[in-house]
DRENTOR-279497 format. One line per 3 residues: number of its first residue (from 1); for each residue x, y, z of N, C-alpha, C. Coordinates in steps of 0.1 Angstrom, whole numbers. Each point is the difference from the previous one (the first is absolute). Layout:
NUM = X,Y,Z,X,Y,Z,X,Y,Z | ... .
% end
This chain:
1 = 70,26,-180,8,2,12,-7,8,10 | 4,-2,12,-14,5,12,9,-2,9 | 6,16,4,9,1,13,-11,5,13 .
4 = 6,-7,12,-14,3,12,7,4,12 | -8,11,5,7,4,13,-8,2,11 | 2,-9,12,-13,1,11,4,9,9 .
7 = -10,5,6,3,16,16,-12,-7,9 | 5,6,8,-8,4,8,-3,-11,12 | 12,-13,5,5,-6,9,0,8,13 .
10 = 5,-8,9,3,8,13,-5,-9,13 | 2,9,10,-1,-8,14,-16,5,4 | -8,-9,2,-13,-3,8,-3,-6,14 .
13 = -6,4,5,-4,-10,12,-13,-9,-6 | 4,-14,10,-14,-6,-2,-10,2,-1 | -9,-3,-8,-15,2,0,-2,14,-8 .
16 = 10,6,-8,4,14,-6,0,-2,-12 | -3,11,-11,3,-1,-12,6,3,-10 | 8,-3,-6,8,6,-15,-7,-2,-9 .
19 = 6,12,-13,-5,-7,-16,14,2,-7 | 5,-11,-10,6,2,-6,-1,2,-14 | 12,11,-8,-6,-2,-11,7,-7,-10 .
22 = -3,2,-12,9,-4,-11,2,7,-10 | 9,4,-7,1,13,-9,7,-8,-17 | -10,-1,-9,7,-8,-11,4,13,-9 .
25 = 10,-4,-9,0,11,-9,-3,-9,-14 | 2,8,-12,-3,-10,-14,-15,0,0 | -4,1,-15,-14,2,-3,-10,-10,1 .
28 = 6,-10,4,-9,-16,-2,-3,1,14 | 0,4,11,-1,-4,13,-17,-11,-4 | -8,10,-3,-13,-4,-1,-3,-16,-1 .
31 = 8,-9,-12,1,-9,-8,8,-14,14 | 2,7,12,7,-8,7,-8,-4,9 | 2,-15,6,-3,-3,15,7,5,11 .
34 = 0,5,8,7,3,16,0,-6,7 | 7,0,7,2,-9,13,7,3,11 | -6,-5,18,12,2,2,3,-12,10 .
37 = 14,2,4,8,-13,5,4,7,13 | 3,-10,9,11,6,9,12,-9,6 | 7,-3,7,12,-2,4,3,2,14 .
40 = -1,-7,15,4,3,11,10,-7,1 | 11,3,12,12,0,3,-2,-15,-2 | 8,-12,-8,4,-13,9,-10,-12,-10 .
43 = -12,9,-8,-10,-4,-5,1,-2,-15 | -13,-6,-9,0,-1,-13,-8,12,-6 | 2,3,-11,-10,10,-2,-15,1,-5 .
46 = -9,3,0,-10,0,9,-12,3,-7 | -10,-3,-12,-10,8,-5,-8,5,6 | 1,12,-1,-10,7,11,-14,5,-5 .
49 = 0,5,-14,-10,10,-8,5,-3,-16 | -12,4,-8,2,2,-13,-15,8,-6 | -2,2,-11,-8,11,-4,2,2,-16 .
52 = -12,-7,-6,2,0,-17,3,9,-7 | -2,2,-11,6,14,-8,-10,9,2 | -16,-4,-2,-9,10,-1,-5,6,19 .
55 = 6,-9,6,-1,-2,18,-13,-2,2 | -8,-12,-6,-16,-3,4,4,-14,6 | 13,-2,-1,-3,-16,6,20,2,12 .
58 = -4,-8,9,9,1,15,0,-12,4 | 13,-3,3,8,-11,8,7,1,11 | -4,-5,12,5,0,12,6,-12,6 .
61 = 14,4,3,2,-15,11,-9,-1,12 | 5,-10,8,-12,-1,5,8,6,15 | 8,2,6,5,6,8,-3,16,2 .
64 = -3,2,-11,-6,17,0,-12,2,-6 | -9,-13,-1,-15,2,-8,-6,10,14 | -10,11,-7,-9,7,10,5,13,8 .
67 = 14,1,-5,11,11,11,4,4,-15 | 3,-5,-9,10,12,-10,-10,0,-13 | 0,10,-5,-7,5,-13,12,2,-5 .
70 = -2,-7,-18,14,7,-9,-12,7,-9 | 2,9,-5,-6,9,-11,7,4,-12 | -2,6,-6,9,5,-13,-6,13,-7 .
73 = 5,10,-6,-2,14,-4,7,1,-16 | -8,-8,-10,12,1,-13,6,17,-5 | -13,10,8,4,11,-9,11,3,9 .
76 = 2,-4,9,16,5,5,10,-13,-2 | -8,-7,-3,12,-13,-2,5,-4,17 | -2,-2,4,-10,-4,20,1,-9,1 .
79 = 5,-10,15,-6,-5,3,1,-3,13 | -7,-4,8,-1,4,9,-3,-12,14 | 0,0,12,-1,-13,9,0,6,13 .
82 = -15,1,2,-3,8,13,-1,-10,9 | 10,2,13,-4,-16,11,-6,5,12 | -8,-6,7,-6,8,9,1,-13,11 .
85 = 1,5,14,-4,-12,12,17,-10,-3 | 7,10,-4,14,-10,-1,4,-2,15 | 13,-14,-3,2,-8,11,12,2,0 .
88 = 9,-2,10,14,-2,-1,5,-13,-15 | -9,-11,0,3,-3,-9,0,1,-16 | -5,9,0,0,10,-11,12,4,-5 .
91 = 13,0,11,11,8,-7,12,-9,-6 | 0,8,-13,10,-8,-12,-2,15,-9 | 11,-4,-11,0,12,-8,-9,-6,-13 .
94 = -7,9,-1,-4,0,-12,-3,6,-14 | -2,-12,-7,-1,3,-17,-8,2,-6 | -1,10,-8,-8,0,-13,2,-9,-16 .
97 = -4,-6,-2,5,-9,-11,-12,1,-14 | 8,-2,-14,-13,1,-6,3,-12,-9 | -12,-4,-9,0,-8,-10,-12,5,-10 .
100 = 6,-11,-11,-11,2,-13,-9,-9,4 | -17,0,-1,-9,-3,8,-1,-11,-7 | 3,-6,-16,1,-13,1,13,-10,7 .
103 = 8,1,2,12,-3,5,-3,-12,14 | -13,-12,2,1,-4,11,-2,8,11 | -4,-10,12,-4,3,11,-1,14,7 .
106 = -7,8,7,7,15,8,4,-3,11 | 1,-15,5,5,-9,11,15,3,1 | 6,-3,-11,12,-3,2,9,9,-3 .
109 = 11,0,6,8,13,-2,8,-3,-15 | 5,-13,-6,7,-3,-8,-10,5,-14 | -8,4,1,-9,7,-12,2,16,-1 .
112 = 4,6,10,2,14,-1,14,2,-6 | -4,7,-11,13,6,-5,11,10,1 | -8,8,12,5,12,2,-9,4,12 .
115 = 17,7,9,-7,0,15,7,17,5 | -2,5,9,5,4,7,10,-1,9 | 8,10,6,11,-2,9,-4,-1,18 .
118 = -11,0,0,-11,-4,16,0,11,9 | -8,3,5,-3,11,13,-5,-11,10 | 10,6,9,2,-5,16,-13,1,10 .
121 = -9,-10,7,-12,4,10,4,-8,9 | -2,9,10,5,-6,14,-11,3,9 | -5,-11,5,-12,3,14,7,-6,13 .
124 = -3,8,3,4,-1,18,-12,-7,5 | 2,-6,11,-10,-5,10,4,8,12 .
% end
């Protein structure tokens, strides 16, 4: 069981940066894949990032390849999604989601077992 709590949302201007994080509790964090997803008003939800258990291997959609770094910290059980050069369309709330790293694709959301409740990013233009 792997409860997740993300911070650190909020309002930006264009071309500005956030990092979000993710905070797992339970001892396995390590043993998981991460991910993250997001959600804009009207829209489908969205793979944005993912990041193996050991974090040597990264998956980017391609709408944020080159602008967001996800990373991961197992001794704090971490994880993390630094976005840089964000766009108004950037804003949707976002999730942290995890899976068991055999479990299929880090594409798809219907493979994460366990997600967070989302932190809100808003960019202004």
């Amino acid at each position: 069981q792997v409860q997740l709590l993300e911070s650190g949302g909020g309002l930006v201007q264009a071309g500005g940066s956030l990092r979000v994080s993710c905070a797992a509790s339970g001892r396995t964090f390590s043993s998981y894949t991460m991910g993250w997803f997001r959600r804009a008003p009207g829209k489908e939800r969205e793979f944005v990032a993912a990041i193996n258990s050991s974090g040597r291997s990264t998956y980017y959609g391609d709408s944020v390849k080159g602008r967001f770094t996800i990373s991961r910290y197992n001794a704090k059980n971490t994880v993390y999604l630094q976005m840089n050069s964000l766009k108004p369309e950037d804003t949707a709330v976002y999730y942290c989601a995890a899976k068991m790293a055999a479990l299929g694709s880090v594409y798809y959301s219907d493979n994460y077992g366990y997600w967070g409740q989302g932190t809100q990013v808003t960019v202004s233009s």
